[in-house]
KELO-785625 format. One line per field, with one value per residue: residue number from 1; residue in three letters; x, y, z of N, C-alpha, C, CB in turn. Coordinates in nm, 3 decimals. Glycine has a CB too. Example, Ala and Ser with C-alpha at 12.3 -4.5 7.8 and 13.67 -1.06 7.14 Angstrom:
% KELO-785625
i c(1, 2)
aa c(ALA, SER)
nx c(1.319, 1.285)
ny c(-0.569, -0.225)
nz c(0.780, 0.708)
cax c(1.230, 1.367)
cay c(-0.450, -0.106)
caz c(0.780, 0.714)
cx c(1.320, 1.290)
cy c(-0.330, 0.003)
cz c(0.780, 0.787)
cbx c(1.131, 1.408)
cby c(-0.447, -0.060)
cbz c(0.905, 0.572)
***
This chain:
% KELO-785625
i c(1, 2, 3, 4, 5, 6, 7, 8, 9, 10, 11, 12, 13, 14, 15, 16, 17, 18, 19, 20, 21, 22, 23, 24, 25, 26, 27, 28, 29, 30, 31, 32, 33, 34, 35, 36, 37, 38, 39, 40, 41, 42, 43, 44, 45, 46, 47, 48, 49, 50, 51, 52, 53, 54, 55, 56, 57, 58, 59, 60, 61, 62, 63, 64, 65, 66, 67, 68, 69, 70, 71, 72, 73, 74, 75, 76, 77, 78, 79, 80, 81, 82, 83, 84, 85, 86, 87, 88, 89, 90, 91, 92, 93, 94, 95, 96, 97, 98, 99, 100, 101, 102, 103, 104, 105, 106, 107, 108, 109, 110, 111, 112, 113, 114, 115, 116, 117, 118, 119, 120, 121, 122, 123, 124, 125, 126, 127, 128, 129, 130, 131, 132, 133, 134, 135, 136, 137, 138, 139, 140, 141, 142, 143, 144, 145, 146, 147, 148, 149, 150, 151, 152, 153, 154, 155, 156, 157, 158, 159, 160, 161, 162, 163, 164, 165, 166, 167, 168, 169, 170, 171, 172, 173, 174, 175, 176, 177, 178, 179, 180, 181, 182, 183)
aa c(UNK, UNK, UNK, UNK, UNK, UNK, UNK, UNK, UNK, UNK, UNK, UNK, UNK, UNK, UNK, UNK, UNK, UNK, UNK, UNK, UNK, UNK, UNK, UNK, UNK, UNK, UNK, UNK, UNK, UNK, UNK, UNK, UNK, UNK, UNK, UNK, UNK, UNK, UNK, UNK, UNK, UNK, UNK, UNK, UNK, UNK, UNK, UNK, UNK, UNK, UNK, UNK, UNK, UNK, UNK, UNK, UNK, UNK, UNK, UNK, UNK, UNK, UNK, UNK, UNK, UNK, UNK, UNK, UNK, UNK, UNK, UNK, UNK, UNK, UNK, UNK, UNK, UNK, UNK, UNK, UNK, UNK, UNK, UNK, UNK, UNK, UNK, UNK, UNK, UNK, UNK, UNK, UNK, UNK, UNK, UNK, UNK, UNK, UNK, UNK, UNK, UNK, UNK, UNK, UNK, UNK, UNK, UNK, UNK, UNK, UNK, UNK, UNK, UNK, UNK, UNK, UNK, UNK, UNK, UNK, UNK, UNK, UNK, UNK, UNK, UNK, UNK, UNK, UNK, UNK, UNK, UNK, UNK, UNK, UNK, UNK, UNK, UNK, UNK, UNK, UNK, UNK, UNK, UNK, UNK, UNK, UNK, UNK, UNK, UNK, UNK, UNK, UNK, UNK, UNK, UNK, UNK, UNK, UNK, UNK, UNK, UNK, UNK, UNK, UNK, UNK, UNK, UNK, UNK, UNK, UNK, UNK, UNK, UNK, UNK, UNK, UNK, UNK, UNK, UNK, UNK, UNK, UNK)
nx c(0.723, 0.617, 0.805, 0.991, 0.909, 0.917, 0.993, 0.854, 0.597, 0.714, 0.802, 0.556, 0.408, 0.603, 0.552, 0.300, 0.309, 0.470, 0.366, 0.219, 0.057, 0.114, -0.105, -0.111, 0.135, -0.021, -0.210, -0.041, 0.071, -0.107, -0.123, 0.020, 0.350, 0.407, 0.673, 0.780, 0.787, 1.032, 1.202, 1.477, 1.573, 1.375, 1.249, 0.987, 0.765, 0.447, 0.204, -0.146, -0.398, -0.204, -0.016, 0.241, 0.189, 0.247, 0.578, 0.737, 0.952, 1.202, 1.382, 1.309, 1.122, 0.831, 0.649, 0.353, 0.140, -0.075, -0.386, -0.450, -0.358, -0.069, 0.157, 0.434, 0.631, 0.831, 1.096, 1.062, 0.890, 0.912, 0.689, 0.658, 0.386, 0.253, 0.143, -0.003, 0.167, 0.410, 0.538, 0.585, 0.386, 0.273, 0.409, 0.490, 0.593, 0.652, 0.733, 0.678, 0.471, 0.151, 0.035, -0.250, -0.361, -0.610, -0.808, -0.736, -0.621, -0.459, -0.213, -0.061, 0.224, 0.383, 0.539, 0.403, 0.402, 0.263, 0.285, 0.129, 0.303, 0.205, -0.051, 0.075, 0.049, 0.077, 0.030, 0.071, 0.107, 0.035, -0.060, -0.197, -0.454, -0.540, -0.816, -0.837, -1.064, -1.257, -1.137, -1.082, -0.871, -0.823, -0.768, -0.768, -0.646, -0.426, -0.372, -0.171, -0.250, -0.148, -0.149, -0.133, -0.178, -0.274, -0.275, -0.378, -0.505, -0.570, -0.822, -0.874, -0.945, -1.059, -1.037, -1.055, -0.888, -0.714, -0.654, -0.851, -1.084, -1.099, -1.151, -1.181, -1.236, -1.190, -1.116, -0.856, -0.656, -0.553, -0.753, -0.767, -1.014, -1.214, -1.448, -1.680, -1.791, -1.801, -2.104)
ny c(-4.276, -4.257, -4.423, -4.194, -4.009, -4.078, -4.030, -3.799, -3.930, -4.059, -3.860, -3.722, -3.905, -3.915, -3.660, -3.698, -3.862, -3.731, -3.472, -3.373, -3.209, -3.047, -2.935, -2.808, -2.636, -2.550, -2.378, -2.193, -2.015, -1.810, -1.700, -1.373, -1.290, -1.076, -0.869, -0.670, -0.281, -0.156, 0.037, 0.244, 0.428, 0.618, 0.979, 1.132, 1.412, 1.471, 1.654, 1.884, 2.003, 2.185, 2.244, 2.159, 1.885, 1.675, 1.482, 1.171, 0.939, 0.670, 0.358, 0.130, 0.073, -0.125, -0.097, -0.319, -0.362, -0.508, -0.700, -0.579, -0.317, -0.200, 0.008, -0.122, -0.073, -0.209, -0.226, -0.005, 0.320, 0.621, 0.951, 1.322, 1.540, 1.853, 2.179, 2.469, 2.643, 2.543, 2.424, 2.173, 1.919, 1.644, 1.355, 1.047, 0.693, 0.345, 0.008, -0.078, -0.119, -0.032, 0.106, 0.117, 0.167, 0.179, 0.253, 0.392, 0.362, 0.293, 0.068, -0.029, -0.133, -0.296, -0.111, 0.125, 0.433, 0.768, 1.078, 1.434, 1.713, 1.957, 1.978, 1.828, 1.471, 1.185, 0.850, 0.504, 0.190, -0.169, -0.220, -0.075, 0.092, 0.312, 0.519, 0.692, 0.816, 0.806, 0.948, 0.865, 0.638, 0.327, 0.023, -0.276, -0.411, -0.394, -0.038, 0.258, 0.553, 0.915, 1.175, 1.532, 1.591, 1.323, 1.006, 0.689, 0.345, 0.044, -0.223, -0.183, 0.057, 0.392, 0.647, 1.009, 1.172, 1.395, 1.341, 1.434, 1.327, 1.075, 0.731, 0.453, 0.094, -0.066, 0.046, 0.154, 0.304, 0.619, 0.911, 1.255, 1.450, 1.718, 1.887, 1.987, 1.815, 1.570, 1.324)
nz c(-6.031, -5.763, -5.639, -5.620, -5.440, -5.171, -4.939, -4.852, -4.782, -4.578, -4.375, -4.362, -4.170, -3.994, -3.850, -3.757, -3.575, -3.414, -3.323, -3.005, -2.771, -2.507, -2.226, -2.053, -2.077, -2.356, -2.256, -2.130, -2.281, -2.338, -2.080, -1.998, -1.844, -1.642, -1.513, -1.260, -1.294, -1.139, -0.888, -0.699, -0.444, -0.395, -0.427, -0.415, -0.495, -0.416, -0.518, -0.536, -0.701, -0.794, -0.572, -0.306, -0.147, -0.017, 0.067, -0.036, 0.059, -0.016, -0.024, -0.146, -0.415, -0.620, -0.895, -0.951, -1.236, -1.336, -1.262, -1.038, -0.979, -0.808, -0.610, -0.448, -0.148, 0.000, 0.124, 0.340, 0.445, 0.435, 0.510, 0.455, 0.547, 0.421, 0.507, 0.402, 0.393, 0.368, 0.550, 0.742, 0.874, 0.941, 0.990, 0.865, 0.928, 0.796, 0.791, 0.573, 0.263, 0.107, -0.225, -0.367, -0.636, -0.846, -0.650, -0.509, -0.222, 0.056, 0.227, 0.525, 0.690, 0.952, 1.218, 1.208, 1.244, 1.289, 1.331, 1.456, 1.398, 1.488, 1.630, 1.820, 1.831, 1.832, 1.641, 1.754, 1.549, 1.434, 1.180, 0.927, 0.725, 0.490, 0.357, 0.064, -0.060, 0.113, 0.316, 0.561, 0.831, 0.962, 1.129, 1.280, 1.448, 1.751, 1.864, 1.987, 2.119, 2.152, 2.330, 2.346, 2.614, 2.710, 2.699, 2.521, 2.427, 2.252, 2.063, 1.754, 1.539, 1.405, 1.252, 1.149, 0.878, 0.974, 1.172, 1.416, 1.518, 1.641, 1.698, 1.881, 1.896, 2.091, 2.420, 2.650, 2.901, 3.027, 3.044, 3.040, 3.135, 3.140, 3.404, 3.369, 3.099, 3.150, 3.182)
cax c(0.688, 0.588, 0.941, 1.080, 0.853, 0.880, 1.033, 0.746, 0.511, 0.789, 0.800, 0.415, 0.370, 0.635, 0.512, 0.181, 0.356, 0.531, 0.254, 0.132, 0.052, 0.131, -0.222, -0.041, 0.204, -0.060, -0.266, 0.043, 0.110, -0.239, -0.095, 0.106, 0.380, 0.505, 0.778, 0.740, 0.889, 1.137, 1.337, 1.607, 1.610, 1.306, 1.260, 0.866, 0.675, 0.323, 0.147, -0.249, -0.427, -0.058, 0.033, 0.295, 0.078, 0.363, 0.718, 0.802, 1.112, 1.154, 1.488, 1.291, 0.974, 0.793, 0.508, 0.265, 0.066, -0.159, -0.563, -0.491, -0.252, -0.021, 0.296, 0.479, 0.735, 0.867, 1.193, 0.999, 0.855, 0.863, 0.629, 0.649, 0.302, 0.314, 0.095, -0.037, 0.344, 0.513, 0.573, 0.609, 0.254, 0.265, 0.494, 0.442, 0.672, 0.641, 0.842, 0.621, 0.344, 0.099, -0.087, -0.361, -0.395, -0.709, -0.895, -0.706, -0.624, -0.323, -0.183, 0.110, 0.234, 0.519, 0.601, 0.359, 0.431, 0.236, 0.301, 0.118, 0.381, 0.131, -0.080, 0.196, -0.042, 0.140, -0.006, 0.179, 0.007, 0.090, -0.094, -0.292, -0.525, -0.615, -0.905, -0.805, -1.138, -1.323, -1.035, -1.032, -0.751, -0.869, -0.695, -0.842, -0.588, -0.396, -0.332, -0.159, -0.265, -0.043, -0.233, -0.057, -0.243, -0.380, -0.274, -0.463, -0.482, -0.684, -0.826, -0.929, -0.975, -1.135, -0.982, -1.022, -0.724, -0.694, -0.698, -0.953, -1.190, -1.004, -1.251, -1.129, -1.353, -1.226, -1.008, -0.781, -0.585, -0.565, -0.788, -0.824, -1.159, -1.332, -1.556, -1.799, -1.773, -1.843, -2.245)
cay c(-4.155, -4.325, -4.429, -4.107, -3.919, -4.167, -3.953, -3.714, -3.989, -4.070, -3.737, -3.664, -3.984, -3.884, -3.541, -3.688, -3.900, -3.604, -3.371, -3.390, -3.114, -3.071, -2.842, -2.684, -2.560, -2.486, -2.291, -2.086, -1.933, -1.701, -1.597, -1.256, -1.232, -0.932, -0.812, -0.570, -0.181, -0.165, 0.217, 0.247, 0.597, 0.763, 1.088, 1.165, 1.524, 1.473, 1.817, 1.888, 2.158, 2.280, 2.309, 2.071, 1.808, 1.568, 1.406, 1.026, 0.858, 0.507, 0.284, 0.085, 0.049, -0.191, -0.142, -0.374, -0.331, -0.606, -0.664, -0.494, -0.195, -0.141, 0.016, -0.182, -0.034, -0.307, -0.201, 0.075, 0.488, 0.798, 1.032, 1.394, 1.648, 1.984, 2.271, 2.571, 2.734, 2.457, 2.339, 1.991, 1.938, 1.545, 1.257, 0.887, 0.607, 0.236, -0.075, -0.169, -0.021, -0.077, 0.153, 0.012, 0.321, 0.244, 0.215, 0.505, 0.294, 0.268, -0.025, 0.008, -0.234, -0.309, -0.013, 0.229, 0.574, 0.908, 1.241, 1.553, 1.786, 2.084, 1.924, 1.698, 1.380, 1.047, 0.710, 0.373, 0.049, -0.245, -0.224, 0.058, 0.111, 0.477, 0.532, 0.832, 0.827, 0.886, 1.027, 0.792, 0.535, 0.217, -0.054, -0.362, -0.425, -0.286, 0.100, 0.348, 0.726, 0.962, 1.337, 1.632, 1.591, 1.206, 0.873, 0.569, 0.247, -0.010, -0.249, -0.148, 0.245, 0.482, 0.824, 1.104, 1.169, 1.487, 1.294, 1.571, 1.230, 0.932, 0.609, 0.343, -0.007, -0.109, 0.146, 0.198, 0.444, 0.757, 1.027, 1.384, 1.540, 1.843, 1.885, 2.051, 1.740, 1.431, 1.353)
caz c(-5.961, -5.652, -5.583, -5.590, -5.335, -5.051, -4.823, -4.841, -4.693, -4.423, -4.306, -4.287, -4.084, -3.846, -3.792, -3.707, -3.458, -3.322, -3.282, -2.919, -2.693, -2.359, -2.253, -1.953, -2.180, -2.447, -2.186, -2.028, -2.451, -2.355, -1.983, -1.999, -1.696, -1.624, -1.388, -1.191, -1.257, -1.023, -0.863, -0.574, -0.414, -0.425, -0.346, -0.472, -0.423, -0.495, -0.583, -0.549, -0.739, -0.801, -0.430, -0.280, -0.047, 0.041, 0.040, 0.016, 0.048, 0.032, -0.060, -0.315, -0.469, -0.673, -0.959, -1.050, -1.332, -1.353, -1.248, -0.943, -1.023, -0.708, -0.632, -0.306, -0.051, 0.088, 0.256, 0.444, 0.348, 0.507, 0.407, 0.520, 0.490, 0.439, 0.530, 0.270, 0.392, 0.292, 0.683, 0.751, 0.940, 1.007, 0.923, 0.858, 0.890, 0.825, 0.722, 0.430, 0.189, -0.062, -0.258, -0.470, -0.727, -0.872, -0.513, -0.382, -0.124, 0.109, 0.349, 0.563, 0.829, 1.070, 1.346, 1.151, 1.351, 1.261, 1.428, 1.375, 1.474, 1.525, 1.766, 1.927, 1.834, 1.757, 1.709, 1.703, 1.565, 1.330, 1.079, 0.901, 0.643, 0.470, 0.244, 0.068, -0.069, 0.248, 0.448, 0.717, 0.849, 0.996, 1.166, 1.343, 1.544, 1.860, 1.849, 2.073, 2.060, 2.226, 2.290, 2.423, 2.759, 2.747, 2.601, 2.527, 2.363, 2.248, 1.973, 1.613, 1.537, 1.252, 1.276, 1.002, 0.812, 1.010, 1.373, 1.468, 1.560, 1.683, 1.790, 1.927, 1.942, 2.261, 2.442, 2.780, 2.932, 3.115, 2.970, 3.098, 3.131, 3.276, 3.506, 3.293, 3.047, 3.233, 3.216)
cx c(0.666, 0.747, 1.038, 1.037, 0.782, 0.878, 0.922, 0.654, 0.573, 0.742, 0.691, 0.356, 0.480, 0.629, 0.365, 0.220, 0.351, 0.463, 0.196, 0.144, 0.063, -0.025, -0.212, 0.051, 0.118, -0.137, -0.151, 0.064, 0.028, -0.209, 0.001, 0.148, 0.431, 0.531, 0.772, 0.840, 0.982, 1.215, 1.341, 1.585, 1.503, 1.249, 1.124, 0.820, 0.551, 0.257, -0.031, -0.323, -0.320, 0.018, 0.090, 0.208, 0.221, 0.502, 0.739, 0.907, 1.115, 1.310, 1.493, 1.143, 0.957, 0.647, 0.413, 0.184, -0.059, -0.305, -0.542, -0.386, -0.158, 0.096, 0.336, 0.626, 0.772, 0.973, 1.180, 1.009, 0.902, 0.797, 0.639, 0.528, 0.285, 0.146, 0.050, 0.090, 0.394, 0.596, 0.569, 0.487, 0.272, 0.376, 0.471, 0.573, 0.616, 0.774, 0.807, 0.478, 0.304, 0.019, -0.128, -0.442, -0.533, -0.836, -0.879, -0.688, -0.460, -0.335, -0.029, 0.058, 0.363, 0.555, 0.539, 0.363, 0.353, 0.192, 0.246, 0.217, 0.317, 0.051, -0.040, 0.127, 0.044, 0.010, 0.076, 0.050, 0.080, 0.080, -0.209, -0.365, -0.601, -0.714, -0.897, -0.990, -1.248, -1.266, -1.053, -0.965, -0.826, -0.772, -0.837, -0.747, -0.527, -0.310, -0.283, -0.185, -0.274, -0.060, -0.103, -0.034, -0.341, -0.293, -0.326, -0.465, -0.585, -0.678, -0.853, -0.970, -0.993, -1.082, -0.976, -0.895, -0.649, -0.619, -0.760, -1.070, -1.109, -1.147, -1.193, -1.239, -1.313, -1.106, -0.937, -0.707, -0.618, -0.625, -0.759, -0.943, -1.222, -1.412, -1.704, -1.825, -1.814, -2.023, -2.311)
cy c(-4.183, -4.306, -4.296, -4.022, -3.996, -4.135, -3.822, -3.805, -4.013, -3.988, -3.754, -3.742, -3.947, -3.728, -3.560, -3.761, -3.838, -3.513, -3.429, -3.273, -3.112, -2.966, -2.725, -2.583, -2.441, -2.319, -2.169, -1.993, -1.800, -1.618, -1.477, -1.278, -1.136, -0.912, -0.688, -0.440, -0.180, -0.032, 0.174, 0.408, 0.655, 0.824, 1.172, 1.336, 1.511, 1.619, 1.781, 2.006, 2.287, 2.343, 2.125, 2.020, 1.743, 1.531, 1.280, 0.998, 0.746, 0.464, 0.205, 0.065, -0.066, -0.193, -0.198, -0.352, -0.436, -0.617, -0.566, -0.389, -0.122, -0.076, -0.040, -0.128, -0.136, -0.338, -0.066, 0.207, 0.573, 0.893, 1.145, 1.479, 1.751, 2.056, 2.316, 2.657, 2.670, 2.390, 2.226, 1.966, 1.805, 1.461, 1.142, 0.806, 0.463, 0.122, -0.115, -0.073, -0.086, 0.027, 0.143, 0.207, 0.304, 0.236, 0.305, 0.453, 0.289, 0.165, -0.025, -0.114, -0.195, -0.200, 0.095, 0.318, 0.688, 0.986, 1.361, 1.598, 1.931, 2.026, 1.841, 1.564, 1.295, 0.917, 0.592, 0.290, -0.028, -0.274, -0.095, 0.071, 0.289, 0.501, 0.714, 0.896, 0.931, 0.952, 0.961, 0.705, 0.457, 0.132, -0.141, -0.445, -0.365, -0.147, 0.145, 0.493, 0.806, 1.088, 1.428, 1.631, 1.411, 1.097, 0.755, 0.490, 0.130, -0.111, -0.241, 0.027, 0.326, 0.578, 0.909, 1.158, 1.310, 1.455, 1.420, 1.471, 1.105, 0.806, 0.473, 0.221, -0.038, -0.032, 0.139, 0.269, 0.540, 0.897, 1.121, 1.446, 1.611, 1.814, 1.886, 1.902, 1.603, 1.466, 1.361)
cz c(-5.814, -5.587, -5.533, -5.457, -5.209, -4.948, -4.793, -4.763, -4.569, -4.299, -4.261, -4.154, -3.912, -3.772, -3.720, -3.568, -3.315, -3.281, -3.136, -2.847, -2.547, -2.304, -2.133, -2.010, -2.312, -2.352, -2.123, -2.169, -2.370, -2.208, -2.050, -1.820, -1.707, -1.470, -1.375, -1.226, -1.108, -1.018, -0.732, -0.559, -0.436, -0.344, -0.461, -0.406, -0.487, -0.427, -0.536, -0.591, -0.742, -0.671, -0.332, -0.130, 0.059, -0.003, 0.056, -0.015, 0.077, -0.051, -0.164, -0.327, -0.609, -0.743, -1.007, -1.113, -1.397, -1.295, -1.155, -0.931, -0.843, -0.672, -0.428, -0.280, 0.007, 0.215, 0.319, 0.345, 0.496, 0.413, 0.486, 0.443, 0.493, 0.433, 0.407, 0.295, 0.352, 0.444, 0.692, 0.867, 1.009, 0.945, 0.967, 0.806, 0.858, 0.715, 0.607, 0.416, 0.098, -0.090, -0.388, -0.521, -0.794, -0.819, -0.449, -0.213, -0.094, 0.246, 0.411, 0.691, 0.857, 1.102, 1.245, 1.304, 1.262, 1.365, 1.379, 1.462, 1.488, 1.654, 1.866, 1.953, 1.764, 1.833, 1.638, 1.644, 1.420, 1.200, 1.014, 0.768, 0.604, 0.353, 0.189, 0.030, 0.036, 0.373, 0.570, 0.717, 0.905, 0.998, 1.285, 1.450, 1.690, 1.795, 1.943, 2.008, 2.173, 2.220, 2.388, 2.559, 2.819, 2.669, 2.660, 2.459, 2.365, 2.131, 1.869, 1.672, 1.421, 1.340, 1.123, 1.011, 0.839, 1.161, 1.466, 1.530, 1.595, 1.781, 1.756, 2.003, 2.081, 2.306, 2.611, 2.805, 3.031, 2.999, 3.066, 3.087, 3.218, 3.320, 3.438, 3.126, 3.050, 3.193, 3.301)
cbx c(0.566, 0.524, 1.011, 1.103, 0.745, 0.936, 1.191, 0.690, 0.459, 0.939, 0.817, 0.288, 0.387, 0.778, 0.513, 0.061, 0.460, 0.621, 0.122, 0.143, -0.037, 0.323, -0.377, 0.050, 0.276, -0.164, -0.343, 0.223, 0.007, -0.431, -0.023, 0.010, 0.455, 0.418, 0.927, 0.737, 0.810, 1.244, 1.268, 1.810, 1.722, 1.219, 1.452, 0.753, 0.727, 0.219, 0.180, -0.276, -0.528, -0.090, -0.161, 0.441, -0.053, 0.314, 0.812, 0.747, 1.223, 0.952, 1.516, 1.376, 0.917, 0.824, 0.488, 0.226, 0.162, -0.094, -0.687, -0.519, -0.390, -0.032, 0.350, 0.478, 0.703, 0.887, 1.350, 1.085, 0.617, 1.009, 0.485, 0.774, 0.228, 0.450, 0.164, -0.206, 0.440, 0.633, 0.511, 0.809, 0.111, 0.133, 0.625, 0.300, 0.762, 0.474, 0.882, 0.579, 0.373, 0.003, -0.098, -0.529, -0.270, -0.714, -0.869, -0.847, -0.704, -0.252, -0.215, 0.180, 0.217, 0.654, 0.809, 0.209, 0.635, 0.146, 0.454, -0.022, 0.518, 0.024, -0.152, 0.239, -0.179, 0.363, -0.176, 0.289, -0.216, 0.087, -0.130, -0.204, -0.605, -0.494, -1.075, -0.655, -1.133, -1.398, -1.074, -1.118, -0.617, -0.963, -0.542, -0.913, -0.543, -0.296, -0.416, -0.031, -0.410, 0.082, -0.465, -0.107, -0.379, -0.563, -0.133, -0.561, -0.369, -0.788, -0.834, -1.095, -0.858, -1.339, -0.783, -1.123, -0.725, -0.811, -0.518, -1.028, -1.306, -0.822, -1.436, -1.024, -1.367, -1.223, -1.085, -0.730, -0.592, -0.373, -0.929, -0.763, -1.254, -1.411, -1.537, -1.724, -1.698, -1.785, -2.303)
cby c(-4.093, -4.487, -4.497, -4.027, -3.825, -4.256, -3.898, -3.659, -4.104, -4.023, -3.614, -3.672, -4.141, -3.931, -3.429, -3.750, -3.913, -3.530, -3.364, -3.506, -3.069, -3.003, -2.933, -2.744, -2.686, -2.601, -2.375, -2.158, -2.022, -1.795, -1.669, -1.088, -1.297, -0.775, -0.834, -0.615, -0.058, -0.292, 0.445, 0.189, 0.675, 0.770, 1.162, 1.030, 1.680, 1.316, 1.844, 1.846, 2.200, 2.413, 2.427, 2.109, 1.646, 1.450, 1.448, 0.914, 0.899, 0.418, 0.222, -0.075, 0.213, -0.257, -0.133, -0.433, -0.298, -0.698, -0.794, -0.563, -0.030, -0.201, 0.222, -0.360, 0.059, -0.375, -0.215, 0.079, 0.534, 0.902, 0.997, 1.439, 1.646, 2.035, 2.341, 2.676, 2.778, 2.572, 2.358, 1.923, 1.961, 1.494, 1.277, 0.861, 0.609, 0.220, -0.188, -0.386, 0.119, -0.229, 0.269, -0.170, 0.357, 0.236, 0.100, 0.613, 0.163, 0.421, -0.176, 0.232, -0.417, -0.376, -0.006, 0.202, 0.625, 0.921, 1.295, 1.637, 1.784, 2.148, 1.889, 1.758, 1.411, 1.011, 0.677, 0.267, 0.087, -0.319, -0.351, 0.189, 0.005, 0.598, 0.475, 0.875, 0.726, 0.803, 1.192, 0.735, 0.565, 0.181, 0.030, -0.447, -0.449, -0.365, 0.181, 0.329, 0.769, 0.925, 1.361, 1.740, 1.747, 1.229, 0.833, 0.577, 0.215, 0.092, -0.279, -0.276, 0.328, 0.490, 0.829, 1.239, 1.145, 1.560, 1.248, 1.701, 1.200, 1.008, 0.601, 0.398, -0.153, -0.304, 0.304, 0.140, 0.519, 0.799, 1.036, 1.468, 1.477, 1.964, 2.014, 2.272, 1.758, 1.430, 1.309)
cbz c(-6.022, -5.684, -5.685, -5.711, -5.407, -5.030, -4.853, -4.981, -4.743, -4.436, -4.370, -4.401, -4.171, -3.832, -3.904, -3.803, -3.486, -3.373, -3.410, -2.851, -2.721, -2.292, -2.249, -1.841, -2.252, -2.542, -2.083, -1.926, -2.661, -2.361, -1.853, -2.057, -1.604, -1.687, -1.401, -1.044, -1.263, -1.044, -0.882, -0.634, -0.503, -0.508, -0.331, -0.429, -0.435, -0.473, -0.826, -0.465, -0.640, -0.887, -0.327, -0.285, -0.155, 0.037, 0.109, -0.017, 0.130, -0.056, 0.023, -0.368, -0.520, -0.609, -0.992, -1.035, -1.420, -1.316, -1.184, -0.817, -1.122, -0.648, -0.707, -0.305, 0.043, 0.014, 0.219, 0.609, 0.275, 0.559, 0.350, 0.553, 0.496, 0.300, 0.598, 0.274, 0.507, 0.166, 0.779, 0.827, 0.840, 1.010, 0.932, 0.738, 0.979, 0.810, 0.787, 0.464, 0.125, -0.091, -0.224, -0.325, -0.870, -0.968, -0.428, -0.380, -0.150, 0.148, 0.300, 0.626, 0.815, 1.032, 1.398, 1.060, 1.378, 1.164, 1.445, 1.354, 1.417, 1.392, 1.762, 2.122, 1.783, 1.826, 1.696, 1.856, 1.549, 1.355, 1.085, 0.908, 0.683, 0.436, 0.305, -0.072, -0.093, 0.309, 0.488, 0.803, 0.928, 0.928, 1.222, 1.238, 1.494, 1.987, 1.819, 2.134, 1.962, 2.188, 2.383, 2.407, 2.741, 2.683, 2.554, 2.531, 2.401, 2.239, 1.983, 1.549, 1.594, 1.189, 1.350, 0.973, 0.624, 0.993, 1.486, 1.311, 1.442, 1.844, 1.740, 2.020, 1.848, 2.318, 2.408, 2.828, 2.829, 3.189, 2.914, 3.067, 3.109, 3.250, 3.604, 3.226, 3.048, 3.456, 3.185)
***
């Protein structure tokens, strides 16, 4: 009996051999990667309380879905905003985006441009930050802001998401101001 079931001890000895773990390997089993949704062409209308807010357009986008849930623009947006007529009120360009959906948070960089086209108010700057949260933009870098009757420029700037307040930490330029105004 022995003789016949030799190859059964073979085996077990060279499976114990063979058993070793690599622990980088064992440890990568428990990661999850995931690749990113991926769309070409889009042409978004986001809605609010059933009344069209905005238009983006962007060439491609990119969703991640992971701790920090974002969707990235990378080869540049336009966004156009609309009125309660359905007018086109302001518009926002840039070469790149992120928005971090469950922060309500937006980041844009390279040649960010927004224009209200009601009050003829553009500002340039490189980088931008919008808290939809608290409705203000923020940037810590250099800004230009370009008024009907004034433009000025500067470093870092909080402005509500109206530009009805524009402050600028360190500022230059040519203002205009009345008489009655000055202290």
């Amino acid at each position: 009996m022995v003789t016949q079931h030799w190859w059964v001890g073979v085996l077990g000895l060279l499976l114990l051999c063979a058993c070793e773990n690599d622990m980088q390997k064992v440890a990568a089993l428990g990661r999850r990667t995931q690749t990113p949704e991926e769309a070409h062409g889009i042409d978004a209308y986001m809605s609010q309380g059933g009344k069209m807010k905005a238009r983006l357009l962007a060439p491609y986008m990119l969703r991640y879905q992971q701790d920090t849930q974002r969707i990235v623009f990378p080869r540049s947006l336009h966004c156009d905003f609309y009125d309660s007529l359905l007018n086109i009120e302001s518009i926002l360009d840039a070469r790149y985006g992120v928005y971090y959906e469950n922060m309500n948070k937006v980041y844009l960089r390279d040649h960010v441009k927004i224009i209200n086209l009601v009050k003829k108010d553009t500002i340039y700057c490189e980088d931008l930050y919008w808290d939809q949260n608290t409705g203000w933009f923020y940037t810590h870098h250099y800004v230009e802001v370009h008024r009907a009757t004034q433009a000025y420029s500067g470093t870092g700037m909080r402005a509500t998401q109206d530009f009805n307040n524009v402050f600028l930490d360190s500022a230059s330029g040519h203002l205009k101001v009345q008489n009655d105004q000055l202290p």
